[in-house]
C-alpha positions in Angstrom: 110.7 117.6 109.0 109.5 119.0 112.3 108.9 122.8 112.8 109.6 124.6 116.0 107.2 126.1 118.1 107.2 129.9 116.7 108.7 129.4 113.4 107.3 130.1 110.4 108.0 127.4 108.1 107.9 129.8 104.6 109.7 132.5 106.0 113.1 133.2 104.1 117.0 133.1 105.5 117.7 136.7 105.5 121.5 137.7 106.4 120.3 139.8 109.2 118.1 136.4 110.7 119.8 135.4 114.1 122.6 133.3 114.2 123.3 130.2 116.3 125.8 131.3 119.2 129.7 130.7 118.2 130.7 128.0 120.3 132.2 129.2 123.9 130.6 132.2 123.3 126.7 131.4 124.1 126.3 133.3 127.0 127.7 137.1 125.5 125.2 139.7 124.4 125.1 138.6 120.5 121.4 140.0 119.4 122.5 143.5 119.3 124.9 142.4 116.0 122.0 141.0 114.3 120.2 144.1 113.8 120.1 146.2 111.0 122.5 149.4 111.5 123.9 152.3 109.5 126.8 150.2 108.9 125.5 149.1 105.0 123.1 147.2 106.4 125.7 144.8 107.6 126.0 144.3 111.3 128.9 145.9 113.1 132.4 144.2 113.7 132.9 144.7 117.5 135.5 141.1 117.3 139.2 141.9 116.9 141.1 139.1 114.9 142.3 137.4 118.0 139.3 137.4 119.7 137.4 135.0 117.4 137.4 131.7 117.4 140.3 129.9 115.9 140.1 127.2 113.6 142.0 124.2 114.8 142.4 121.0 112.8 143.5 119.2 116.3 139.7 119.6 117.8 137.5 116.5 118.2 134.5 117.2 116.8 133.6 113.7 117.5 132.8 113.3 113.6 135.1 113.4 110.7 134.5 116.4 108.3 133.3 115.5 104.8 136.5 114.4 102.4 138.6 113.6 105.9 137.3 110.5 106.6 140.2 107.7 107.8 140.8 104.1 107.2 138.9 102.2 109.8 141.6 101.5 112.3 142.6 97.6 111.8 141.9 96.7 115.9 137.8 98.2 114.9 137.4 95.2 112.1 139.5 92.7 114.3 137.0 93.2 117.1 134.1 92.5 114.4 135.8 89.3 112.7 138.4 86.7 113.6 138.9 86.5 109.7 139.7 90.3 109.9 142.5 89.6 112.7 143.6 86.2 111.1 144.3 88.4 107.9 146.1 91.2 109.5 150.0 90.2 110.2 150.0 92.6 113.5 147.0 90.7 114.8 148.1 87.3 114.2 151.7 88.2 116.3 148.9 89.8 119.2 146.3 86.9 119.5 149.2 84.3 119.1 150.8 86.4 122.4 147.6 86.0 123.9 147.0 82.8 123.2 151.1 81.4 124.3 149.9 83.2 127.7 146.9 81.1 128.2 149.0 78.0 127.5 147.7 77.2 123.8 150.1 78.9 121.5 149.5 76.1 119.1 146.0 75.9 118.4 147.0 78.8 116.3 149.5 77.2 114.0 146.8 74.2 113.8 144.1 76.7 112.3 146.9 78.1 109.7 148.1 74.5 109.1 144.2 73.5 108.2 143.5 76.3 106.3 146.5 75.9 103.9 145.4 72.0 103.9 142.0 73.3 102.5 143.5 75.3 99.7 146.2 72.6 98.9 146.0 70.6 95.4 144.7 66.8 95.7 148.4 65.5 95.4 150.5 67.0 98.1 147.1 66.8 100.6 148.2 63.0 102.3 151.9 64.4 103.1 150.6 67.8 104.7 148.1 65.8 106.5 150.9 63.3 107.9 152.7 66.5 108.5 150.0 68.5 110.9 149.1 65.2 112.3 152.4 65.1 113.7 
């Protein structure tokens, strides 16, 4: 934990300490609502409602808010694992697009065709091999 130059690491949060700036208002006049007044000893309310800044649950904060967090799109793991794509129907139908385009659609159906050999019993393993030898 690193203290700023001019801060006084056991000082106390009081409610009339300065606030960070409201976003898209940093360069207004704020101090002058910080200060102590005859108002209660809460700062005055010069904002109307419309003035202040709106919550919108459209705005990129470039994080997700705690308890908001989405699924990690499918595309994200399919560009971390082949496995990932290979178990995902909607990449299988992509990379065997991509793969028909550079001329070797089948090397696709090979790879399922050896993986289902793998998990096969002992007795039907001689026919499917005759069958992807083919």
């Amino acid at each position: 934990y690193r203290v700023g130059i001019g801060v006084d690491p056991h000082s106390h949060f009081t409610e009339h300490a300065p606030r960070p700036p409201v976003p898209g208002e940093e360069g207004g006049d704020r101090d002058s609502h910080h200060l102590p007044s005859s108002h209660g000893g809460r700062p005055p309310n010069h904002e109307s409602p419309s003035s202040a800044t709106p919550r919108r649950p459209d705005l990129d904060l470039g994080y997700e808010p705690e308890g908001s967090a989405s699924p990690t799109p499918p595309y994200l793991k399919w560009a971390e694992s082949l496995h990932s794509l290979l178990d995902d129907q909607e990449g299988i139908q992509l990379f065997r697009g991509f793969l028909r385009q550079e001329g070797c659609g089948d090397q696709l159906d090979f790879w399922f065709a050896c993986s289902g050999f793998r998990k096969s019993s002992q007795e039907k393993r001689p026919k499917l091999a005759k069958a992807i030898y083919r």
